[in-house]
N, C-alpha and C positions, 0 to 999 in steps of 0.2 A: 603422441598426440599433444597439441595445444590445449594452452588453458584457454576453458570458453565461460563467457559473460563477467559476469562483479563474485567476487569470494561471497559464500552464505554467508545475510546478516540476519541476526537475530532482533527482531523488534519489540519494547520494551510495551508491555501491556497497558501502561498509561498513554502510551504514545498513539497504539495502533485503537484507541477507544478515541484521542481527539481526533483521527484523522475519519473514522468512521461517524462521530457525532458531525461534524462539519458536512459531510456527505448529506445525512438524514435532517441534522437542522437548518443548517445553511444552502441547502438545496446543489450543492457546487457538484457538478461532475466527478465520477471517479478516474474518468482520464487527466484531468485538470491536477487532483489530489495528485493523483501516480508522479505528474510532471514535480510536482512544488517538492514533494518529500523525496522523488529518485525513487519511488516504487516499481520495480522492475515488471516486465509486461506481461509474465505471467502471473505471475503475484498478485497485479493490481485486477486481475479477474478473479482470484478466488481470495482477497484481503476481508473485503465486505461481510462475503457469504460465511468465511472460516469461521467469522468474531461470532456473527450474529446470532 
């Protein structure tokens, strides 16, 4: 079998705190975030909800 999608990355708990303060204070979409940072698409549906 092929490799399928991007190798696991591990996102750095500072990181994944501004992307979700940006979401809550800055009102911006979390489709918008997922595109700027390369949050992959399943990911960016359970990013939010894991941290929260």
């Amino acid at each position: 079998m092929g490799k399928k999608g991007t190798p696991h990355r591990k996102w750095p708990k500072e990181q994944k705190l501004e992307i979700i303060r940006k979401h809550l204070d800055e009102h911006i979409a979390v489709r918008q975030l997922a595109e700027q940072y390369n949050v992959g698409s399943s990911q960016k549906k359970r990013f939010p909800v894991r941290f929260l």
